[in-house]
NUPA-115848 format. One record per residue: x, y, z of N, C-alpha, C in turn. Coordinates in steps of 0.02 Angstrom, whole numbers. Layout:
// residues N
[[X, Y, Z], [X, Y, Z], [X, Y, Z]];
...
END
This chain:
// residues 294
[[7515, -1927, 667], [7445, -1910, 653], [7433, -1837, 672]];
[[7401, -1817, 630], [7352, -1716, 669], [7289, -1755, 689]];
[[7272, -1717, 736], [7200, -1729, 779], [7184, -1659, 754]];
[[7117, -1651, 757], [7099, -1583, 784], [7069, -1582, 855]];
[[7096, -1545, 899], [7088, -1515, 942], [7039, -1498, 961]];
[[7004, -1544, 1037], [6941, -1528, 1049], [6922, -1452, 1080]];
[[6968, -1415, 1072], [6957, -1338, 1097], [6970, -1272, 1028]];
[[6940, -1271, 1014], [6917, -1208, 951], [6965, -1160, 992]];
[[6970, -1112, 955], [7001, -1045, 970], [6968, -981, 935]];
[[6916, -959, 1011], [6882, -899, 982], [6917, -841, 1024]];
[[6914, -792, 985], [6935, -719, 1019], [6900, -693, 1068]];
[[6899, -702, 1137], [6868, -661, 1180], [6863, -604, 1183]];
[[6787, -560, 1191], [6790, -482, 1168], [6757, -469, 1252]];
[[6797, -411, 1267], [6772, -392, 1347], [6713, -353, 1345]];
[[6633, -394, 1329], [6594, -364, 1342], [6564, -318, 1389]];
[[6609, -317, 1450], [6578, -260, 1499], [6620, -196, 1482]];
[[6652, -188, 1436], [6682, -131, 1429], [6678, -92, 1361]];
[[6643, -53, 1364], [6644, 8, 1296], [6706, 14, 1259]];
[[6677, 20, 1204], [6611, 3, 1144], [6599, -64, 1130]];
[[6633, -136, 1177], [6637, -187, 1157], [6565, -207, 1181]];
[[6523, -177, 1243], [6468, -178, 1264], [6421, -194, 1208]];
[[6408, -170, 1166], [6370, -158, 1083], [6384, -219, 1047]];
[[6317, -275, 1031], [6343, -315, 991], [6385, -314, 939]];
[[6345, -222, 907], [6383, -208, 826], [6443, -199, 852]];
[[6480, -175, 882], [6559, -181, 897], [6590, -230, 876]];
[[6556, -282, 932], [6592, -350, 916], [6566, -387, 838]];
[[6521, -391, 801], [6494, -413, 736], [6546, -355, 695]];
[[6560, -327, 711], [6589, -271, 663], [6664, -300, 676]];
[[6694, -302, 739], [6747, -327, 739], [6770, -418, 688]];
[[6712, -443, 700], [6717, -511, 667], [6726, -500, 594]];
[[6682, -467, 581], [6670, -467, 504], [6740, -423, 464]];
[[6792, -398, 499], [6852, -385, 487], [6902, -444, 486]];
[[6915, -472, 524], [6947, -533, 530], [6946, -582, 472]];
[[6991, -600, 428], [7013, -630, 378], [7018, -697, 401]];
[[6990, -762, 428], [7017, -820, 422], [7027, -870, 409]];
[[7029, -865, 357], [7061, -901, 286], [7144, -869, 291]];
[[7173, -818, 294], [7225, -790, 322], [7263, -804, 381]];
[[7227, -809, 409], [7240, -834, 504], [7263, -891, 479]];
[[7237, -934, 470], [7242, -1031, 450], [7333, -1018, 396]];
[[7311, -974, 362], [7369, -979, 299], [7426, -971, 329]];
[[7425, -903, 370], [7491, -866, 393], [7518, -881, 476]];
[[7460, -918, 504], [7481, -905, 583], [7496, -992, 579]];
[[7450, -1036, 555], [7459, -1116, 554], [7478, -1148, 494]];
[[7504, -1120, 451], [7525, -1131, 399], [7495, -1210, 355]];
[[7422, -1175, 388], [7368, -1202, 332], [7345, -1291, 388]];
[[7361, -1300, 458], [7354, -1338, 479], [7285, -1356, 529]];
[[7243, -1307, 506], [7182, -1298, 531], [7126, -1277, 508]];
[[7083, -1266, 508], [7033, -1241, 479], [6992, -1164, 502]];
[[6962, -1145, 465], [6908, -1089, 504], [6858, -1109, 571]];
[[6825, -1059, 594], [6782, -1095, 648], [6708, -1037, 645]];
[[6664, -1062, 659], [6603, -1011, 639], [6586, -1016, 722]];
[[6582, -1050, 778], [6581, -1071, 846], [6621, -1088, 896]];
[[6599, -1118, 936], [6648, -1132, 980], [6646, -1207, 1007]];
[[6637, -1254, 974], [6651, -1324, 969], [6679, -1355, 918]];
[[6733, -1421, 910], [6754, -1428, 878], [6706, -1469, 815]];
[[6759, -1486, 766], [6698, -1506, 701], [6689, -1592, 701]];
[[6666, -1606, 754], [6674, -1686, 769], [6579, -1715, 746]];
[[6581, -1779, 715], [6536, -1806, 693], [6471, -1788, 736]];
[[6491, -1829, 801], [6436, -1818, 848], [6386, -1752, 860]];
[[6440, -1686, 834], [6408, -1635, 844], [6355, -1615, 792]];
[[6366, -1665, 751], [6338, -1646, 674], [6259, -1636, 689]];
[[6222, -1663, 712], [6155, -1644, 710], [6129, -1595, 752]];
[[6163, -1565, 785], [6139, -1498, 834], [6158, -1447, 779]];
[[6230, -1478, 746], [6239, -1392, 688], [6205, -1382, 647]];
[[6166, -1456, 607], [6150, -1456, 566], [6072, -1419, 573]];
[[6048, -1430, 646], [6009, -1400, 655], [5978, -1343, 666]];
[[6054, -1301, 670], [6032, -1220, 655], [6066, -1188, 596]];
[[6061, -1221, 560], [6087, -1195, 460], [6059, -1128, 463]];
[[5991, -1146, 473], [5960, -1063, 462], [5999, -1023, 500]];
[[6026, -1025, 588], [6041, -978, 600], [6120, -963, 575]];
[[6165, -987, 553], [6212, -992, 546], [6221, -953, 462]];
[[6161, -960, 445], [6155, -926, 360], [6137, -835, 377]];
[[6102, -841, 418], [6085, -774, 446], [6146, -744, 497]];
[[6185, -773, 519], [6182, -752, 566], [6293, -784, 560]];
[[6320, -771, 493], [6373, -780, 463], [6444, -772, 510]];
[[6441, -798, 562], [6478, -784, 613], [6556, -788, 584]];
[[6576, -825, 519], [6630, -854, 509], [6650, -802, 463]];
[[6632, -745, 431], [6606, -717, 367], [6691, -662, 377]];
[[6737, -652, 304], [6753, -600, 316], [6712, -543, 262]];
[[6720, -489, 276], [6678, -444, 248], [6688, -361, 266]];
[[6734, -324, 249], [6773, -270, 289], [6707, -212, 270]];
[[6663, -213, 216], [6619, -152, 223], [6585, -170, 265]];
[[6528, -240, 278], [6486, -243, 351], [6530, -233, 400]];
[[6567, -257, 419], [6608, -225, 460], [6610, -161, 475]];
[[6628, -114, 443], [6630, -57, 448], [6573, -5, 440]];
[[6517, -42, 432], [6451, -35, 429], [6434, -36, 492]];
[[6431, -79, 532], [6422, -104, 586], [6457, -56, 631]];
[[6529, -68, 625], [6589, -11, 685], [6561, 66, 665]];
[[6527, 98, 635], [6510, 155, 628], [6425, 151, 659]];
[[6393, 113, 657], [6317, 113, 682], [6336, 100, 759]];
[[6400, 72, 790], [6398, 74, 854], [6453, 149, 890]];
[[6454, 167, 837], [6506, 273, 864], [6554, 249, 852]];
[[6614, 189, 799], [6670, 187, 817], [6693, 202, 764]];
[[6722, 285, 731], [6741, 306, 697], [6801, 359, 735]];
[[6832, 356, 698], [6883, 423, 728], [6856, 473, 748]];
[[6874, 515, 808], [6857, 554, 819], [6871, 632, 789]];
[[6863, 668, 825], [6868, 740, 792], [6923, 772, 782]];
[[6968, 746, 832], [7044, 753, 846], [7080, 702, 789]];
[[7067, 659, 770], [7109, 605, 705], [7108, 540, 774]];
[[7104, 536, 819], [7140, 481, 827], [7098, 420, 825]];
[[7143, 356, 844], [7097, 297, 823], [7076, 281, 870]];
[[7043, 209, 863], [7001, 174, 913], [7065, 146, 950]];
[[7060, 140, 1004], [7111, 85, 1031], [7120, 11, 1045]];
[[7132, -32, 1050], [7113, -116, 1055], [7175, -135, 1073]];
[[7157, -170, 1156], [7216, -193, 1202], [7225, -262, 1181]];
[[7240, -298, 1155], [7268, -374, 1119], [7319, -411, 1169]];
[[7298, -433, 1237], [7307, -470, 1278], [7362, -553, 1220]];
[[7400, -560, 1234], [7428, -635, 1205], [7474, -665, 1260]];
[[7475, -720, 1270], [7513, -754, 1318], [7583, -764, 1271]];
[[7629, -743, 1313], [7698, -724, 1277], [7731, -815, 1253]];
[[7709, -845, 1307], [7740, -931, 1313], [7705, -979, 1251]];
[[7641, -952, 1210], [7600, -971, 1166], [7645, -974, 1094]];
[[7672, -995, 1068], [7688, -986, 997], [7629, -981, 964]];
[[7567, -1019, 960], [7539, -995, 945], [7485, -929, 949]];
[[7486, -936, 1005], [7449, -868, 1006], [7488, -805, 1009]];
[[7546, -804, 992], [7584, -764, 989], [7596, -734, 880]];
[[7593, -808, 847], [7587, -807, 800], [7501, -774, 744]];
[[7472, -791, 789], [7397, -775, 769], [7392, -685, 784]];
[[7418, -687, 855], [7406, -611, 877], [7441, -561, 818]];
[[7492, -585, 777], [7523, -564, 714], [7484, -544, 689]];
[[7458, -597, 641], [7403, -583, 591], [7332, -536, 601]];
[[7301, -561, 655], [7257, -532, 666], [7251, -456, 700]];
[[7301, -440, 729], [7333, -371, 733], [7361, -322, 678]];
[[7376, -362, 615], [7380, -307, 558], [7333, -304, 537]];
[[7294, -350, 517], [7220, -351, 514], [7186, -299, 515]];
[[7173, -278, 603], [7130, -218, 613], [7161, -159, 632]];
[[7239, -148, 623], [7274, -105, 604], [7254, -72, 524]];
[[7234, -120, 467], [7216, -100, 416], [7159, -75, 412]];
[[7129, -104, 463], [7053, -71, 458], [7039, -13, 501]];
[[7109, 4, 526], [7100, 78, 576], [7094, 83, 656]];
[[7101, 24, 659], [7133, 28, 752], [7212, 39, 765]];
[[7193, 69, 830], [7275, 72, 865], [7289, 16, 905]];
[[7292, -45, 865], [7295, -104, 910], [7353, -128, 929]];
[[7360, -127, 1012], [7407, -120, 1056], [7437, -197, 1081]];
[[7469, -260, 1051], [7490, -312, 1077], [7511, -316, 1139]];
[[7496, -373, 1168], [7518, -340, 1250], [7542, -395, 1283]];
[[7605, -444, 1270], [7622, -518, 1277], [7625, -513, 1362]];
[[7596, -565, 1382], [7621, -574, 1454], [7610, -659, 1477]];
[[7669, -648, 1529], [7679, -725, 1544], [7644, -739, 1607]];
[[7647, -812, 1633], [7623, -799, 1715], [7668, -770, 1745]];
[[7631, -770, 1804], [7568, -769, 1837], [7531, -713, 1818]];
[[7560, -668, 1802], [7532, -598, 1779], [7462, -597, 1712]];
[[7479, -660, 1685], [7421, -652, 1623], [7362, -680, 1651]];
[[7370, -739, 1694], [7305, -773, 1733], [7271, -717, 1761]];
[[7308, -676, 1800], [7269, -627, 1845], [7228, -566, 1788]];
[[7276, -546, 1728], [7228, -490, 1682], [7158, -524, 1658]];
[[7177, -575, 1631], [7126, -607, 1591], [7041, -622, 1654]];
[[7095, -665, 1713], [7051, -654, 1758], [6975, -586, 1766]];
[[7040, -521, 1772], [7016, -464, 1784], [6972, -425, 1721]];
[[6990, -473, 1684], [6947, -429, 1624], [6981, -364, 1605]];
[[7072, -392, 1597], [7116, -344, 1597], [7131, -327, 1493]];
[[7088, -333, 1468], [7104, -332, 1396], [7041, -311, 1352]];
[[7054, -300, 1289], [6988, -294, 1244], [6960, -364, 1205]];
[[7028, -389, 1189], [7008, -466, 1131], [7078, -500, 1175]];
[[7056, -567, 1174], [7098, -597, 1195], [7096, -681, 1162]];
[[7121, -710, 1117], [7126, -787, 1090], [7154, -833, 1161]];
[[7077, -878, 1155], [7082, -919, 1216], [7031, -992, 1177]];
[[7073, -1061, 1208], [7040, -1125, 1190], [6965, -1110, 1248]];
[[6917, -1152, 1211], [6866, -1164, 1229], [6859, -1248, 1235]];
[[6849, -1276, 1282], [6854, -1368, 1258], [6778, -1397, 1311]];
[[6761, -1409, 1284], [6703, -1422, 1263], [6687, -1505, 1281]];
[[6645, -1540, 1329], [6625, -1608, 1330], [6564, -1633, 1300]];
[[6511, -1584, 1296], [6445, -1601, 1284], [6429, -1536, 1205]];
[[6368, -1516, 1203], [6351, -1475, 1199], [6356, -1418, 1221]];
[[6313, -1446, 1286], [6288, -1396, 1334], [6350, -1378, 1372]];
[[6416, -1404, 1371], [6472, -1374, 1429], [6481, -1297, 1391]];
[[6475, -1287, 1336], [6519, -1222, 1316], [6469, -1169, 1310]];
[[6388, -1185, 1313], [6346, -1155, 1331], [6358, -1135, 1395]];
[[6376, -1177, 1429], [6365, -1157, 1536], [6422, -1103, 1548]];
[[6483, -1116, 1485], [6538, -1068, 1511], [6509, -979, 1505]];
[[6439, -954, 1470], [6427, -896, 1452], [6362, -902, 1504]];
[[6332, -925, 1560], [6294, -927, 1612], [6320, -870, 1623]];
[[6256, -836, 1669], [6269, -751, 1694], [6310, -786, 1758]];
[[6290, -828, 1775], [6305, -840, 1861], [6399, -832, 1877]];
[[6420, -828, 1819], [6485, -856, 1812], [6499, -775, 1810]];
[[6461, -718, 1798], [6470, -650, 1801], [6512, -631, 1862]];
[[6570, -581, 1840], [6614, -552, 1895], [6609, -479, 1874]];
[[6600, -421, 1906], [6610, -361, 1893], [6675, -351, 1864]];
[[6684, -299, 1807], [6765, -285, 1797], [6806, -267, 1847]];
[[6856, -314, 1852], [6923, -274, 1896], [6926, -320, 1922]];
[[6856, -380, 1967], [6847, -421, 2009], [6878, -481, 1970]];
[[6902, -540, 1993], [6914, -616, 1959], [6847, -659, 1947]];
[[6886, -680, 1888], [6808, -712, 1859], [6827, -785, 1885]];
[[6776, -840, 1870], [6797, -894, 1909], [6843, -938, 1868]];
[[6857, -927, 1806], [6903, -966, 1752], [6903, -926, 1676]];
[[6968, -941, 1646], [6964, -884, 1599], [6911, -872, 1532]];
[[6888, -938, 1516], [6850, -969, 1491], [6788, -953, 1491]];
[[6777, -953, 1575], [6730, -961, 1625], [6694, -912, 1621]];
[[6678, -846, 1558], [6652, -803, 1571], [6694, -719, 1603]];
[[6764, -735, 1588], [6800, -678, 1602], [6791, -626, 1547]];
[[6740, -635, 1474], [6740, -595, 1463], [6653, -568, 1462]];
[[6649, -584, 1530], [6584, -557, 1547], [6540, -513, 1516]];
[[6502, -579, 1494], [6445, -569, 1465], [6391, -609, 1497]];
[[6325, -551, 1478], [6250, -572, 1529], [6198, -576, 1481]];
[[6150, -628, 1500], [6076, -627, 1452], [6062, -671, 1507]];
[[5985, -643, 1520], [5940, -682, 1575], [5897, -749, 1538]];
[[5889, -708, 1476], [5851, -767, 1432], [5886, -817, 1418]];
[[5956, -825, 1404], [6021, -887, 1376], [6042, -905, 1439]];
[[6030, -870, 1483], [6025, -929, 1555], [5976, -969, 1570]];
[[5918, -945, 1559], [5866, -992, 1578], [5857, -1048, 1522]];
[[5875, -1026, 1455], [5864, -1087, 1425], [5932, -1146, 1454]];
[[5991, -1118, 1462], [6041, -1166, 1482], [6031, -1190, 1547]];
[[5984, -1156, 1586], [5972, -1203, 1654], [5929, -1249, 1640]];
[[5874, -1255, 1579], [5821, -1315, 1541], [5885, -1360, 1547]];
[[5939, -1330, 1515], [5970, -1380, 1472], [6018, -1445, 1498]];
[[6034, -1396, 1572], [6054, -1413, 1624], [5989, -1484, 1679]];
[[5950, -1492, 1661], [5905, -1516, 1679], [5866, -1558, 1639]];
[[5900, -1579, 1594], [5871, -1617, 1527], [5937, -1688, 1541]];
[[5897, -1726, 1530], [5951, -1773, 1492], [5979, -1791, 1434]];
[[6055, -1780, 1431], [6068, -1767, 1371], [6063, -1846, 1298]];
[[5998, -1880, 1333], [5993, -1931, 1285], [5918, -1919, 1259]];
[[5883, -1848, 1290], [5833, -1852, 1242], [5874, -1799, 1200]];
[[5880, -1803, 1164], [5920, -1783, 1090], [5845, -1704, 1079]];
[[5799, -1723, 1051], [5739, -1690, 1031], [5749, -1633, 1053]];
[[5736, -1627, 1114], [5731, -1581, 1177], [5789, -1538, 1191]];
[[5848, -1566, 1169], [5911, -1548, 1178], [5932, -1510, 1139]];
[[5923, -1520, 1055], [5921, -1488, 1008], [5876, -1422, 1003]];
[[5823, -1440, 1040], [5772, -1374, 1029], [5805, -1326, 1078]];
[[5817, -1353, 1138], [5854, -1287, 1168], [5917, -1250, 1158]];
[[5971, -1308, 1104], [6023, -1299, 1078], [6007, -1241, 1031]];
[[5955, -1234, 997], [5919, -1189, 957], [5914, -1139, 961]];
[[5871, -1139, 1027], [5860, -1059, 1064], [5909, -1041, 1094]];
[[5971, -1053, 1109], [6014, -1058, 1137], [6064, -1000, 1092]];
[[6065, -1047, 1041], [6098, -1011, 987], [6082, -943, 948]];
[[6005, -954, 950], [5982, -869, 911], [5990, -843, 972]];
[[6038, -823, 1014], [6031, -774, 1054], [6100, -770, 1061]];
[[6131, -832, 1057], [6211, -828, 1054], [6239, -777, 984]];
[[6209, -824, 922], [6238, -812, 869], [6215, -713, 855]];
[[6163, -702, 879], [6149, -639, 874], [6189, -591, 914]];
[[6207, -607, 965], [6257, -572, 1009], [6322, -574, 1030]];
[[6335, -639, 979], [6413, -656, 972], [6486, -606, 1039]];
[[6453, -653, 1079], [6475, -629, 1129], [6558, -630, 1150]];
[[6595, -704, 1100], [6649, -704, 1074], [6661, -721, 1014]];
[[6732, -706, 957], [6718, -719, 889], [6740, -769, 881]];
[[6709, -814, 836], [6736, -873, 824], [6781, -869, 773]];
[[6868, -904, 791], [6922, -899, 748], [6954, -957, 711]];
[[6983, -1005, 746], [6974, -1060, 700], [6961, -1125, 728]];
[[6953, -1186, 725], [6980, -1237, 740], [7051, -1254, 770]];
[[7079, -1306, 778], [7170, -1315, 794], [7175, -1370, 796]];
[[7244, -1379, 772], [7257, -1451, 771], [7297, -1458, 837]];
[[7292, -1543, 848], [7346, -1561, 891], [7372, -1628, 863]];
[[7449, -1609, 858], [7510, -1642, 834], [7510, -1700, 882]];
[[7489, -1745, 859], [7497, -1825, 925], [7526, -1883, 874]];
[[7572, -1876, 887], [7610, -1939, 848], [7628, -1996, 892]];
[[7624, -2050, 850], [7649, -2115, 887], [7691, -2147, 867]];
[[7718, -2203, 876], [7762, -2245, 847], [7763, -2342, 870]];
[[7720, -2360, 814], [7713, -2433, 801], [7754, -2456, 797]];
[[7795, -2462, 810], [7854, -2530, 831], [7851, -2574, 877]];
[[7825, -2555, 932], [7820, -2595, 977], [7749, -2588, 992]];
[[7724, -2534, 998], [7635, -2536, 1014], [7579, -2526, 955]];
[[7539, -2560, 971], [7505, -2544, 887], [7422, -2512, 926]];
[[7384, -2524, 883], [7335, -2491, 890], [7284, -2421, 930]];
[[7337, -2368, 894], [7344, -2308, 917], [7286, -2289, 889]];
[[7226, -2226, 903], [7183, -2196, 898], [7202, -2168, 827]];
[[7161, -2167, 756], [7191, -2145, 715], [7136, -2104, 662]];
[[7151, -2072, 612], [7082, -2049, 583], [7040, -2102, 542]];
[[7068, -2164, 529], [7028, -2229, 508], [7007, -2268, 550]];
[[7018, -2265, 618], [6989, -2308, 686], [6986, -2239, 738]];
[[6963, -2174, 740], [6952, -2132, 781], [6911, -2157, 858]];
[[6911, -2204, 894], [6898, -2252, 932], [6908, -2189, 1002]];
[[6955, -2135, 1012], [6964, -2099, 1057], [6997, -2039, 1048]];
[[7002, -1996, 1093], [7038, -1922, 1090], [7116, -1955, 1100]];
[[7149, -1932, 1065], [7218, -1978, 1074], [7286, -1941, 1102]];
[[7276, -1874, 1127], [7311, -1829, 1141], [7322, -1856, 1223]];
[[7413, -1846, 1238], [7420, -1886, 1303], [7404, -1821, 1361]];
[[7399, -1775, 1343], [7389, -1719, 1411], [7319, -1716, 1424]];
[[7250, -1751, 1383], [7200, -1760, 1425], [7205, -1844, 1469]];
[[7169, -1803, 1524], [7140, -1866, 1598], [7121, -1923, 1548]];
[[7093, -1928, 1483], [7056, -1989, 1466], [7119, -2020, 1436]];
[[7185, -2005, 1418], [7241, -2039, 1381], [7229, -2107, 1419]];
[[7213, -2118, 1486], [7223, -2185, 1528], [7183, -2240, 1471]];
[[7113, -2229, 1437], [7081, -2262, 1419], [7116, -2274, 1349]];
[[7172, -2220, 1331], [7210, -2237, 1271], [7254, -2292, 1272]];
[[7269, -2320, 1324], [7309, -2368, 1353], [7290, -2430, 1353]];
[[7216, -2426, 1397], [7193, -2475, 1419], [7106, -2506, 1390]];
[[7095, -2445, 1343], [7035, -2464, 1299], [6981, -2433, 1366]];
[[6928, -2476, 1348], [6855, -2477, 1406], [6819, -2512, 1364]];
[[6744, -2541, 1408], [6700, -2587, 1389], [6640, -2524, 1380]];
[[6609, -2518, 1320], [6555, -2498, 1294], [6503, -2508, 1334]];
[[6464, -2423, 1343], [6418, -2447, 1391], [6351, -2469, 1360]];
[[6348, -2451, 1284], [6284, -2474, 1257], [6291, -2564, 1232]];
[[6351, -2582, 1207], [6354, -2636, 1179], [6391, -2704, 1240]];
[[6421, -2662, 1265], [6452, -2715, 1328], [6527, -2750, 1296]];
[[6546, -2720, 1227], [6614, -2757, 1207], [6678, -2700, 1230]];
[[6741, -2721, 1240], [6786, -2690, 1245], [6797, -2646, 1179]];
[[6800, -2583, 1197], [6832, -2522, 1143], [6901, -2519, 1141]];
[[6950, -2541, 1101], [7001, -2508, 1086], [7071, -2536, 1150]];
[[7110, -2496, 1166], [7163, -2505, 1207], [7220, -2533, 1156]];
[[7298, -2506, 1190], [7341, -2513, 1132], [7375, -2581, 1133]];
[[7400, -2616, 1077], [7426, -2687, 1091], [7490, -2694, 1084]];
[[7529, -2757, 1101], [7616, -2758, 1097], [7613, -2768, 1014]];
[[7654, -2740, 974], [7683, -2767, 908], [7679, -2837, 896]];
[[7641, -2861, 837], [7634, -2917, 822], [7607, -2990, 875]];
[[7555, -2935, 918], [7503, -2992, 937], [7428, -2943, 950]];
END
């Protein structure tokens, strides 16, 4: 079976550091990025695009559906090399007087095939569009600590996501580290970025229960015109994860016609892949795998 992968893969842009400071930087940087290309050449077509940073699962469907408008305005997924370059010139990033280019440090974890494969593509990319973009593979321990440090310009990192609101909390100011300093997770806001206003709505949000839906959505809302306007990281694609099984002896594996659970064995919940659980709304047993032919 392919799953897709509850962690998207957006490009982290080091907002505390010039010219990435400037939304248009980063909107200008997006709107270069080909990915429809990325998907073709780096996953050889085993994933999809991503306009955010959650994956494309049913449940999520009515929070997205609920900001169409902003998502029409506000084309996060879009390639488009003149806005782009529309944009990288309204924020000073043109060659200078001397010829030379912009520079862009491209952080990739060397142990990643994939992100080693993506950093490909997307590095000729904005090589075509006129950066001196510098690949920069590193393994541990050494990459935990840059990324930490806010040691890069763009960096492709999973985002994974439980709720809504978890991948909102990961862009909380509170999670802010000065450059140079360690951030608290890489995820976590290492590419530090601040808004007082997208904190306070995520501390509502933080304080809501996430079963009034209504309430949740509206702040998911405001949440977003401030995200999607300041695209604080770019959204790159979706990902799959390769989880295969084998029915011979066990049957009723998590599948895309009984999607009953996340079926990948390196998350904590695989136990419930095993052993099922009892529904907390209905009270019947969900799922769990059985011996062959009983």
């Amino acid at each position: 079976y392919t799953w897709l992968d509850p962690c998207p893969r957006p490009l982290m842009v080091q907002n505390a550091k010039a010219p990435w400071d400037k939304k248009e930087a980063r909107w200008g940087l997006s709107y270069l990025i080909d990915r429809a290309a990325v998907v073709k050449l780096a996953y050889e077509g085993a994933t999809t695009p991503a306009w955010g940073i959650w994956p494309n699962y049913d449940g999520m469907k009515p929070y997205f559906d609920a900001i169409a408008d902003l998502r029409a305005k506000y084309p996060s997924d879009a390639y488009d090399v003149k806005k782009g370059e529309a944009l990288l010139i309204s924020a000073g990033l043109k060659k200078g007087a001397d010829g030379k280019k912009v520079s862009i440090t491209y952080l990739v974890d060397s142990g990643s095939t994939e992100e080693m494969k993506v950093s490909a593509v997307i590095a000729d990319q904005l090589r075509a569009a006129g950066f001196d973009v510098k690949t920069q593979p590193m393994g541990s321990p050494a990459l935990g600590s840059a990324v930490l440090r806010g040691e890069y310009d763009i960096k492709l990192q999973s985002f994974c996501p439980g709720t809504i609101y978890d991948n909102l909390w990961l862009f909380h100011g509170k999670h802010y580290a000065p450059l140079g300093e360690q951030a608290p997770w890489y995820e976590r806001n290492s590419f530090r970025y601040k808004n007082a206003a997208f904190d306070k709505i995520v501390d509502e949000m933080e304080a809501t229960s996430p079963t009034d839906v209504a309430k949740v959505t509206d702040q998911y809302k405001r949440a977003m015109a401030i995200w999607l306007d300041e695209l604080p990281v770019i959204p790159i694609v979706q990902a799959p994860a390769l989880a295969p099984f084998n029915s011979t002896y066990w049957t009723g594996w998590p599948s895309a016609t009984n999607a009953w659970n996340m079926p990948v064995s390196w998350w904590a919940t695989f136990n419930l892949v095993i052993t099922g659980y009892q529904s907390p709304t209905t009270g019947k047993w969900v799922g769990g795998i059985k011996a062959a032919g009983k």
